[in-house]
C-alpha positions as CSV (number, residue, x, y, z in Angstrom):
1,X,0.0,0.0,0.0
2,X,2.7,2.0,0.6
3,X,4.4,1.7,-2.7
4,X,1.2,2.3,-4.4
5,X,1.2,5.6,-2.5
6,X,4.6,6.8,-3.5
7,X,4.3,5.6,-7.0
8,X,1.2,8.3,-6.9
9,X,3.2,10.9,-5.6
10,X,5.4,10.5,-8.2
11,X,3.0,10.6,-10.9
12,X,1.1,13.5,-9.8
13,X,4.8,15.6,-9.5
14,X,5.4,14.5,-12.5
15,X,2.2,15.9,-14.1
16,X,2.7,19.1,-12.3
17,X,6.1,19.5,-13.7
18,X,4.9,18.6,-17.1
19,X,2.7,21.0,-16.7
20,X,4.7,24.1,-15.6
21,X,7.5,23.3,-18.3
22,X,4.0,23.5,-20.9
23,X,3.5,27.1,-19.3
24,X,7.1,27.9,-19.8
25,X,7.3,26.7,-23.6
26,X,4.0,28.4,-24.0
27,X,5.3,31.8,-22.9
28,X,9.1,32.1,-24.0
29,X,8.0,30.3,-27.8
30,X,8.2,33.1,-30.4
31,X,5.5,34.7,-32.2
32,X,4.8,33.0,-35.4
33,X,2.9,36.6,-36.4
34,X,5.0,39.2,-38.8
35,X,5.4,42.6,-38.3
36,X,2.5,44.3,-39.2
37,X,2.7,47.9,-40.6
38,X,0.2,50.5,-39.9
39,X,-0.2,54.4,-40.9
40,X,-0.9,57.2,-39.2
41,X,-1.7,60.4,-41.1
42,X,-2.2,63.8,-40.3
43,X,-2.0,67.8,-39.9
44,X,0.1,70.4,-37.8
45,X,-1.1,73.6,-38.1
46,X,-0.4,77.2,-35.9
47,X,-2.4,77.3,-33.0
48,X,-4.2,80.8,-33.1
49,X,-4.1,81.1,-36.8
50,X,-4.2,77.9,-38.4
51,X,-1.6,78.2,-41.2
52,X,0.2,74.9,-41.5
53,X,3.4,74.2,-39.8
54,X,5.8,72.5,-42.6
55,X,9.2,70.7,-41.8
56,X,7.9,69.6,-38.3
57,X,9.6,66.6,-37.0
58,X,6.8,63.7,-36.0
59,X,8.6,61.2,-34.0
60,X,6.9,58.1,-32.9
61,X,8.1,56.7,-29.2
62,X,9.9,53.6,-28.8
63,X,9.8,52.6,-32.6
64,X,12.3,53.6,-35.1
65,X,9.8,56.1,-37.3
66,X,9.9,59.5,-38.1
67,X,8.6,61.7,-40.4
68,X,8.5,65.3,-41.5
69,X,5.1,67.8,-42.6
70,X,5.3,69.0,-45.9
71,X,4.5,72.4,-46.9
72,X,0.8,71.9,-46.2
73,X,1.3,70.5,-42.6
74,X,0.4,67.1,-43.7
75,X,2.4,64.1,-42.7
76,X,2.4,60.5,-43.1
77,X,4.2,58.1,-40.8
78,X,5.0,54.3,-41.1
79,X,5.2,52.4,-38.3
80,X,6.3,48.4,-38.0
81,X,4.1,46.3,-35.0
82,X,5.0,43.6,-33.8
83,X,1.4,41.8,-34.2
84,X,-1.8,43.0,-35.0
85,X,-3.3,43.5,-31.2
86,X,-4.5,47.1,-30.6
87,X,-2.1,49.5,-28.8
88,X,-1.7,52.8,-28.2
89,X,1.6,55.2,-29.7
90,X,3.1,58.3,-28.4
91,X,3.8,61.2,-31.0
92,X,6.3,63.7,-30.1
93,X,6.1,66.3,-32.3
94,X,8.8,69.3,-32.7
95,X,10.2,72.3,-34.9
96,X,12.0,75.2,-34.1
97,X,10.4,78.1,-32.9
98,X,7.9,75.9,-32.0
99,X,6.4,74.1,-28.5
100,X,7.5,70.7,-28.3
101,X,4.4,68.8,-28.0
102,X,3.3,65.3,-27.6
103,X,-0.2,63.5,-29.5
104,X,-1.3,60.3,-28.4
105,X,-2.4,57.3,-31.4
106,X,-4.6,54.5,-30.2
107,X,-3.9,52.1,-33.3
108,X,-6.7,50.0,-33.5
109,X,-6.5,46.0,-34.4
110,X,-6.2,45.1,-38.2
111,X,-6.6,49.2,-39.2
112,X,-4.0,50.0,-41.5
113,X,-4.4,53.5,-41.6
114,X,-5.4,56.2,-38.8
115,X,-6.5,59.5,-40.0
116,X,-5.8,62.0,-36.8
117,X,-7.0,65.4,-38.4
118,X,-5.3,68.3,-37.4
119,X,-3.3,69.1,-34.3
120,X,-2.5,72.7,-33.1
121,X,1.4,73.8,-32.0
122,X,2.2,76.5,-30.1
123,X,4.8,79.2,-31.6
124,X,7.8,79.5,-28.2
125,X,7.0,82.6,-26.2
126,X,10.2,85.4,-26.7
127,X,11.5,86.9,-24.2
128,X,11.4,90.3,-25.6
129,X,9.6,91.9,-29.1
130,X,10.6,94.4,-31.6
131,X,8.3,96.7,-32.8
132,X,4.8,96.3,-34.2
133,X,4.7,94.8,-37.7
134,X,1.4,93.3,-37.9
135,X,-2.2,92.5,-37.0
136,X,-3.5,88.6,-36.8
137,X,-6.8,87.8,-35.7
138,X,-6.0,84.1,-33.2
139,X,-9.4,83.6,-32.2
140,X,-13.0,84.3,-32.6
141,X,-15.6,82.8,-30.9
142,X,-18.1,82.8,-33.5
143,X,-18.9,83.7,-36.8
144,X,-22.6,83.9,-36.7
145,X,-24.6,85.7,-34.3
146,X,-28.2,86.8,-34.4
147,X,-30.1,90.2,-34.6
148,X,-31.3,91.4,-30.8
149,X,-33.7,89.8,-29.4
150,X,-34.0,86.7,-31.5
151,X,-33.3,84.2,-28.4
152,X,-30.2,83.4,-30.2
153,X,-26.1,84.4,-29.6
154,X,-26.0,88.2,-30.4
155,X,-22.6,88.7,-29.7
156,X,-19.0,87.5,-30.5
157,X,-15.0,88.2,-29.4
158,X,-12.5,88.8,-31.3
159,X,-8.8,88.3,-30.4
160,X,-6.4,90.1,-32.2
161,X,-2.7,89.5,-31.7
162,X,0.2,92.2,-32.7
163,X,3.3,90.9,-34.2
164,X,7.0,92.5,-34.7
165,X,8.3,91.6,-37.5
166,X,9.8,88.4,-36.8
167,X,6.6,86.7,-35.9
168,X,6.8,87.5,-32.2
169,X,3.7,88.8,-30.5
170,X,4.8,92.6,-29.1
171,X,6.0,92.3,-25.4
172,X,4.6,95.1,-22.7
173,X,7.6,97.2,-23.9
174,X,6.2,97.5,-27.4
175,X,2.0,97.3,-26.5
176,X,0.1,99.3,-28.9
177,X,-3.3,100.5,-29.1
178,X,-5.7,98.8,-31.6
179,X,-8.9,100.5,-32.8
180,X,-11.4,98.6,-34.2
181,X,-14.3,99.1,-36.8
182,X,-17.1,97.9,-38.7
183,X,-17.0,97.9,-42.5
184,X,-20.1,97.3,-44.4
185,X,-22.4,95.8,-42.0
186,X,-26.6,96.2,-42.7
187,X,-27.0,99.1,-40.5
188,X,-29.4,97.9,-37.8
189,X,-27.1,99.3,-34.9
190,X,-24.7,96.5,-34.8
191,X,-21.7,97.9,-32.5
192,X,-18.6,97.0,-31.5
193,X,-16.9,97.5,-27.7
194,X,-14.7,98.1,-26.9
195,X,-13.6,100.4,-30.0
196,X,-9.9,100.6,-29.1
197,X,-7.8,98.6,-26.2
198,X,-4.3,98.3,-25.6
199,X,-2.1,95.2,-26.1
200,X,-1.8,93.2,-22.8
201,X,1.3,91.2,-22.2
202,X,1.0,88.9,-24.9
203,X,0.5,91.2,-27.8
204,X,-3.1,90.9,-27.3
205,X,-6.6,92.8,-27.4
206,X,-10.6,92.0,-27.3
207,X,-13.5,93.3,-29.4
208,X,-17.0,91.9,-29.1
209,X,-19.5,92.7,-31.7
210,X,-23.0,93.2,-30.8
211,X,-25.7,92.7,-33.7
212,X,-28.5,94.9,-34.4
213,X,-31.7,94.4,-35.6
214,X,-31.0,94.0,-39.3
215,X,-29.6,91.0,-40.7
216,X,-26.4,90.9,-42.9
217,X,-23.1,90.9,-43.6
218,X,-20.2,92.8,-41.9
219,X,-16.4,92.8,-41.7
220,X,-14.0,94.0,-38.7
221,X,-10.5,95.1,-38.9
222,X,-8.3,95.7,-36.0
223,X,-5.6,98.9,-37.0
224,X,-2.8,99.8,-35.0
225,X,-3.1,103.4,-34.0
226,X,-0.8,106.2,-35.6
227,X,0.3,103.8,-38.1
228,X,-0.5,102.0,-41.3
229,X,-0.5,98.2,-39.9
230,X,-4.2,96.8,-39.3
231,X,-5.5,93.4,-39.9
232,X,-7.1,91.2,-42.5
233,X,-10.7,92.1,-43.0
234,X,-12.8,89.3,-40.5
235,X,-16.3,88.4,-41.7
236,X,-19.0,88.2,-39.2
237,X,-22.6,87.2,-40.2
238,X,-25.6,88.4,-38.7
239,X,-28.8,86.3,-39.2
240,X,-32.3,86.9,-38.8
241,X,-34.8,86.0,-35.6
242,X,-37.0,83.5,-35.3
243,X,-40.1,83.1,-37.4
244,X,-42.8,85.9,-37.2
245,X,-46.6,85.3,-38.3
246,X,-46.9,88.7,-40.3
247,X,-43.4,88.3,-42.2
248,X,-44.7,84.3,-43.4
249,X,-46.1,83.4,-46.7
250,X,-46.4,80.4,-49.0
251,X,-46.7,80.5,-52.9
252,X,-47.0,78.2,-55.4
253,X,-44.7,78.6,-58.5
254,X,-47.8,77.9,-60.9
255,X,-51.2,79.2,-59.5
256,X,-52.7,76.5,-61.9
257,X,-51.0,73.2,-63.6
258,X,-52.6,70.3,-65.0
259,X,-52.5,67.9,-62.7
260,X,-56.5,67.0,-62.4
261,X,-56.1,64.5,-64.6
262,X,-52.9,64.0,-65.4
263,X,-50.7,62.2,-62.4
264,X,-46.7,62.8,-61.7
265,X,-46.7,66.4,-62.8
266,X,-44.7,68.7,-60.6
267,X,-45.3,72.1,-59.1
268,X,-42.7,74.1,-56.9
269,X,-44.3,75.4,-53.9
270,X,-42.0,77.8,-51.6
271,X,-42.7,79.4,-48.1
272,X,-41.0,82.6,-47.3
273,X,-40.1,83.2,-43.5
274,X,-38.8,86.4,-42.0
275,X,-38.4,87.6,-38.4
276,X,-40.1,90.3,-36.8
277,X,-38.0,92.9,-37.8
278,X,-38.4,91.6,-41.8
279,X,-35.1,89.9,-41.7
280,X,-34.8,86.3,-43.3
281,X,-34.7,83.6,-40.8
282,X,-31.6,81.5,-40.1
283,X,-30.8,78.9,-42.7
284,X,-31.7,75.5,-41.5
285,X,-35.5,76.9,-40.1
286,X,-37.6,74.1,-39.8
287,X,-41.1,74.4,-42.3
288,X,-43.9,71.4,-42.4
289,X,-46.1,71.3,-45.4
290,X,-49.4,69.4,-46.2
291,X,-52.0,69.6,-49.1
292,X,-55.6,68.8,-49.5
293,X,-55.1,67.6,-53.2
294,X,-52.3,65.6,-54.6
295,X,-49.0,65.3,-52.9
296,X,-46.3,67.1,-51.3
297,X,-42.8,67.1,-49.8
298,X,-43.4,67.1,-45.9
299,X,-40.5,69.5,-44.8
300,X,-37.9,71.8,-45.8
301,X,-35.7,74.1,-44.2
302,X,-34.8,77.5,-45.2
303,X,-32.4,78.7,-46.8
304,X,-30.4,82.3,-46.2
305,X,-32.8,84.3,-48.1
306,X,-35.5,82.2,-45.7
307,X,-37.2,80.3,-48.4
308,X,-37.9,76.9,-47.9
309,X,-38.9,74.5,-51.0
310,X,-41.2,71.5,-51.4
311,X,-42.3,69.7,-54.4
312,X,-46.4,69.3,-55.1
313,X,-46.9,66.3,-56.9
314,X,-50.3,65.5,-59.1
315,X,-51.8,62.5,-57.9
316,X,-54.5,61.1,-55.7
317,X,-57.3,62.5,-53.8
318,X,-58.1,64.6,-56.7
319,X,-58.7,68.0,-55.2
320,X,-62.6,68.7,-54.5
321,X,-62.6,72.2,-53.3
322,X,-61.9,74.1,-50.2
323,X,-64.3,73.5,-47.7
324,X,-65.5,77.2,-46.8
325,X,-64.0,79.0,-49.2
326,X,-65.4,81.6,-51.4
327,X,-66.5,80.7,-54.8
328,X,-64.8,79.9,-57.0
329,X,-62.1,77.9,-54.3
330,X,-64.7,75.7,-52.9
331,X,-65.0,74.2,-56.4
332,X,-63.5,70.9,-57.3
333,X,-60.4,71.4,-58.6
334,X,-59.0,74.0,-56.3
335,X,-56.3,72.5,-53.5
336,X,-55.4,73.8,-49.9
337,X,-51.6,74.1,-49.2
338,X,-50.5,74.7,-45.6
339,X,-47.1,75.7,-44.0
340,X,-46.3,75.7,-40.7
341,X,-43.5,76.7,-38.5
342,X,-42.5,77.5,-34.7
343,X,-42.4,81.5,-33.9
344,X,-39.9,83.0,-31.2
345,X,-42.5,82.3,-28.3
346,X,-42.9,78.4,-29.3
347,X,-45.9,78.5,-30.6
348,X,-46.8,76.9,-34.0
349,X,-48.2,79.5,-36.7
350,X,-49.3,78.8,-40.6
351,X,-49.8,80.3,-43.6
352,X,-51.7,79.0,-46.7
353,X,-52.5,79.5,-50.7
354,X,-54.2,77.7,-52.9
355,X,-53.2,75.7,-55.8
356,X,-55.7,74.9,-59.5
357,X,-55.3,71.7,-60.6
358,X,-56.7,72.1,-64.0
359,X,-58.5,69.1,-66.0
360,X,-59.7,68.0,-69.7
361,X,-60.1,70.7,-72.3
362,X,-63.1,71.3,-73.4
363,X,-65.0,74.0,-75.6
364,X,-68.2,75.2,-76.3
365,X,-70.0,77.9,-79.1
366,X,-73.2,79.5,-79.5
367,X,-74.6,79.6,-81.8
368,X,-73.7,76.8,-83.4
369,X,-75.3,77.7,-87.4
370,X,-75.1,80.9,-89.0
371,X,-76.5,82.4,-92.3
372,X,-75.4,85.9,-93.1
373,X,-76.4,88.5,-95.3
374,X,-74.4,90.6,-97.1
375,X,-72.3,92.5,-95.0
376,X,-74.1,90.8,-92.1
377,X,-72.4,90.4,-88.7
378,X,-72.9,87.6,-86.4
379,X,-71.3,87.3,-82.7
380,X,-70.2,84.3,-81.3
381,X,-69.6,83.4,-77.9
382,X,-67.1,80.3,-76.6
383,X,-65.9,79.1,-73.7
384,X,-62.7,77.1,-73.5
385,X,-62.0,75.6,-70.1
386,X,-61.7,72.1,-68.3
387,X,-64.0,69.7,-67.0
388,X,-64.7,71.7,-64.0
389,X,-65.4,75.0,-65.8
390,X,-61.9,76.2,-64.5
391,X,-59.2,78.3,-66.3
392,X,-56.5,76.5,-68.7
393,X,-52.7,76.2,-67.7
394,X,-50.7,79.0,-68.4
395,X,-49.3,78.9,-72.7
396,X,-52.5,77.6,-73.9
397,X,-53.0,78.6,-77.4
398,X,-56.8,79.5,-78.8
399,X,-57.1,80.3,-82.1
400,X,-60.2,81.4,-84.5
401,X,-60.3,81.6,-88.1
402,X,-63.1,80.8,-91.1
403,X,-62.8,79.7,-94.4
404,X,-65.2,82.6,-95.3
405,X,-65.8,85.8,-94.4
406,X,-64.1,87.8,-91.7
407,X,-63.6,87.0,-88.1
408,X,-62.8,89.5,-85.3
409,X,-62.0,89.9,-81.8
410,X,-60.7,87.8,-78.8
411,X,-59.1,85.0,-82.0
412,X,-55.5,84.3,-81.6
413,X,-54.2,84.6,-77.8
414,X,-52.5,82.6,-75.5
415,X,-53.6,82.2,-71.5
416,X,-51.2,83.5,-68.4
417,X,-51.0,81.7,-65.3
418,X,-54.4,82.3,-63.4
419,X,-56.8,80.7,-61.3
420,X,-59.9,83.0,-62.5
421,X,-63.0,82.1,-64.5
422,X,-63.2,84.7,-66.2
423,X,-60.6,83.6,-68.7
424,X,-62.7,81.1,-69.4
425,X,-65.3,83.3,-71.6
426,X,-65.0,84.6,-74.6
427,X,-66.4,86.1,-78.1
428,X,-65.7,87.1,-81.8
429,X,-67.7,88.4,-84.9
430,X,-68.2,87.0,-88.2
431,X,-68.7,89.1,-91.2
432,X,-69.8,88.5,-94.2
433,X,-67.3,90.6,-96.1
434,X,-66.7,89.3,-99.7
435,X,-70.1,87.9,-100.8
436,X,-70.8,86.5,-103.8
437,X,-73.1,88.1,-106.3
438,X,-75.2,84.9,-106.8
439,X,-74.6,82.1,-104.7
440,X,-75.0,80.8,-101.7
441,X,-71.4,79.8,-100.1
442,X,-70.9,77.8,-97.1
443,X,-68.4,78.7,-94.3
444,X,-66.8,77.0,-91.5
445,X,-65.4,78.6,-88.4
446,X,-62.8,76.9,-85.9
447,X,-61.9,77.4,-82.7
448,X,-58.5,75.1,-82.1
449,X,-57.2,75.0,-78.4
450,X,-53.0,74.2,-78.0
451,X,-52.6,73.0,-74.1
452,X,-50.8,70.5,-72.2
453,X,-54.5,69.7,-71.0
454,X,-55.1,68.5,-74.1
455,X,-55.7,69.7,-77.6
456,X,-59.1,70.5,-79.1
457,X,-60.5,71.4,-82.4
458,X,-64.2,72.4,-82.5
459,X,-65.9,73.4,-85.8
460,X,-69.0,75.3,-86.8
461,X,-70.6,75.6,-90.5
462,X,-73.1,78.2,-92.0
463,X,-73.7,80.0,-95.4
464,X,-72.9,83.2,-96.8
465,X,-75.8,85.0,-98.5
466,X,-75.3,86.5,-102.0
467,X,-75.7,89.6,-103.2
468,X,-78.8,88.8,-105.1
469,X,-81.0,86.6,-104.2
């Protein structure tokens, strides 16, 4: 028994030995994996102006890579791994005259290539300036504020930095005063405070601009006093408010198109939204549209003249008139387009027109015989409209003529954009002009109708009395 006990011992040490040389092997064996190379891209540009920094040495910690920006700031650096696991590399990044600064790069398993955008350096701080050589603006908290009042950002600063001409902002020794101004602008009071400041110890000074109440365009430039050094024109733009219910309308680029019958044709239809003191809303305002005939786009948003855009499209329901409207609206062909918005006090407010959606042509004449004397004159009168009794579209043609005789008055004309039945109506006279001495002649009259509604000819036959009968 006790043999078989030590044999045990022995088998189970020699298990566990077994088993810690397996560990061993299974740590100190070398990777079967080759190197794997990955790419890391990307920009140095000046902090405070954003020009690119070329010739800047990128330097990638604890692997033999390096690489230099070209003369855009861009650079492009190879790096070999040793697998493919994820890990995370240091970028030290230098250049004279420059901050030495450091960018971390978490390389991400099996990516190739890591895009890093664009990283900022500082320029090193001087201990002393020359004189003032120029004017850069390093920062500017926004470029789009909002006329007073509008809920939105009215105001912005401006940092202006003084140079020598070396590139070294002006020390306290060298401080100038910068005086600042508007040029252009819309004129709605837009200001600008302070309007001169001194240089502070690192060559720099502070404007804000505060809008008006007119929307627009305006530049600022920052000028050294008592001399000719000032800055680059800066653009600031000033937008509008929020919607207002008096300064919001919708129109239709056709007042009538064909669409009663005809599906898939296409009608612009564009809101127009200004604040409340008539300025165009932001760009990117929010408008909902709906229709009570065909279909339409359910949203746009505006652009920087505040107009916002949908497309009406002919289809089904057919439009049967606006319930409550006056005559002739309330008729079946006429449509209802809404637009809705949000005002400044968040509360929804709408606008709407009205949209024809012409039919069929058809055309009618009274009377329908003639016979005329002589010299005789009869009047006609014809009405050339749709299905519905409304108005054409818009470059309809309607022409008269006869094969005998004269005809004059409302014959060859061609229909404008309208809604109104009144262009529906019409009349001309036929004359017997050239009879003949003994017999009777006959005489045909035509009405022929051009229109993307559809074409139409509609003819009408009498006689022409003779001179002797």
């Amino acid at each position: 028994m006790k043999r078989d006990s030590r044999g045990r011992r022995q088998a189970l040490n020699l298990a566990l030995l077994a088993g810690v040389w397996g560990v061993i092997l299974s740590c100190t064996l070398p990777t079967t994996e080759d190197p794997s190379p990955a790419v890391i891209e990307g920009r140095i540009i000046e902090r405070g102006t954003d020009e690119p920094v070329s010739s800047a040495l990128i330097e990638a910690l604890g692997y033999l890579a390096s690489a230099f920006t070209d003369a855009n700031g861009r650079f492009s650096l190879t790096i070999e791994l040793p697998d493919t696991t994820s890990r995370l590399v240091t970028l030290v990044i230098s250049r004279e005259g420059f901050q030495t600064d450091s960018l971390a790069a978490l390389l991400i398993k099996n990516d190739k290539v890591l895009s890093l955008g664009s990283h900022q350096l500082s320029r090193e701080r001087a201990t002393s300036s020359g004189p003032a050589s120029n004017v850069v603006l390093v920062e500017v908290e926004t470029s789009t504020i909002y006329v007073k009042g509008s809920g939105g950002n009215e105001t912005s600063d401006l940092t202006f930095e003084v140079r020598d001409a070396s590139g070294t902002p002006v020390d306290l020794k060298h401080r100038v005063t910068l005086n600042f101004t508007i040029k252009g602008g819309p004129g709605g009071t837009e200001f600008l405070s302070p309007t001169s400041a001194e240089t502070d110890s690192l060559g720099r000074a502070v404007t804000t601009i505060n809008s008006g109440t007119i929307a627009g365009a305006l530049q600022i430039v920052a000028a050294v006093a008592g001399l000719t050094i000032s800055s680059a024109p800066i653009p600031i733009a000033i937008h509008g408010g929020l919607p207002d219910l008096t300064h919001f309308s919708v129109v239709p680029n056709r007042l009538n198109f064909a669409g009663y019958n005809i599906y898939g044709l296409t009608n612009m239809v564009t809101a127009f939204v200004g604040d409340k003191y008539s300025n165009p809303v932001p760009p990117g305002t929010s408008v909902q549209f709906r229709t009570s005939g065909g279909i339409i786009g359910g949203s746009a948003v505006t652009d920087a003249l505040g107009r916002a855009t949908v497309t009406l499209l002919s289809a089904s329901p057919q439009p049967q008139g606006i319930a409550g409207a006056i005559f002739p609206f309330s008729e079946r062909g006429f449509a209802r387009i809404d637009a809705q918005t949000v005002d400044a006090n968040d509360q929804q407010i709408s606008t709407s027109t009205v949209v024809l959606f012409s039919g069929r042509t058809q055309v009618d004449l009274t009377p329908r015989t003639f016979s005329l004397p002589p010299q005789g004159v009869q009047l006609f009168n014809y009405t050339v409209s749709d299905q519905n009794l409304n108005p054409l579209v818009a470059g309809t043609s309607i022409k008269v003529g006869t094969d005998n005789g004269k005809v004059a008055g409302i014959t060859d004309f061609t229909l404008e954009d309208t809604q109104s039945r009144a262009y529906t109506n019409f009349s001309f006279v036929l004359t017997n002009s050239q009879p003949d001495s003994f017999k009777v002649k006959p005489a045909t009259v035509t009405i022929e109708v051009t229109s993307q509604n559809g074409n139409v000819k509609l003819y009408t036959t009498g006689q022409m009395l003779p001179i002797v009968q």
